[in-house]
C-alpha positions in Angstrom: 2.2 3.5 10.6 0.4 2.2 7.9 -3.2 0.9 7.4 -2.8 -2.7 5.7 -6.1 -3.1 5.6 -7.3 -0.1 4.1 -4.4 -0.5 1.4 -5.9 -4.2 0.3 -9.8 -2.3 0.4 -8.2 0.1 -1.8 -6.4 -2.3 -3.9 -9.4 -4.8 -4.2 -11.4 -2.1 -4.9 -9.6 -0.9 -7.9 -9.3 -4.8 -9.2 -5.8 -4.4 -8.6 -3.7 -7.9 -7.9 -0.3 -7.2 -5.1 1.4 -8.7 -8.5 -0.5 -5.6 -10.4 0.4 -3.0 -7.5 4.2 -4.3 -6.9 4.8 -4.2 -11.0 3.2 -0.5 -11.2 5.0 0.9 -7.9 8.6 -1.0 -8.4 7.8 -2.3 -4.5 8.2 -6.1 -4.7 5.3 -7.8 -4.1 6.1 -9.7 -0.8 6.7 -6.2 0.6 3.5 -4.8 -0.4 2.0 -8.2 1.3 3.5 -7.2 4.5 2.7 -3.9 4.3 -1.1 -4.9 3.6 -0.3 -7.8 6.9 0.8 -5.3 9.3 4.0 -7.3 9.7 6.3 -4.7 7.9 6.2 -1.1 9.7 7.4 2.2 9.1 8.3 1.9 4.9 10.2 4.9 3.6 8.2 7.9 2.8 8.9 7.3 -1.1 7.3 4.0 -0.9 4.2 5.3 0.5 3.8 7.8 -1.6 4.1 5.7 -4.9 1.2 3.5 -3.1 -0.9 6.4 -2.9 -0.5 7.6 -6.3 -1.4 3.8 -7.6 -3.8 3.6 -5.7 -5.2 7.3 -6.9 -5.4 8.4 -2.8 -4.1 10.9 -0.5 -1.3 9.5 1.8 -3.0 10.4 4.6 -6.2 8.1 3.5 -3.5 4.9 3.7 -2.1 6.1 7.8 -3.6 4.3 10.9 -5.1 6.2 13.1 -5.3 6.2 16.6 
């Protein structure tokens, strides 16, 4: 599962927008809001990884742990 929080940290801390993230990753940006929520689970792996390379991270950085 994925770590919303840490993905909107990650996101803020880059001065990226969801707008900014969504138009760079071709994931709509109510998606990426839900992701960043907790209310969407499990994304494909594809989608993940386009987040991580955005965001300039290792997938791993953006999975809860627990």
């Amino acid at each position: 599962m994925l770590n919303g929080t840490k993905i909107r940290e990650i996101r803020n801390d880059k001065g990226y927008t969801a707008l900014d993230v969504a138009n760079l990753t071709k994931i709509s940006k109510s998606y990426i809001e839900e992701l960043e929520r907790g209310t969407k689970h499990n994304p494909a792996f594809n989608k993940v990884v386009s987040l991580a390379e955005i965001l300039g991270v290792k997938v791993d950085e953006l999975i809860l742990r627990t």
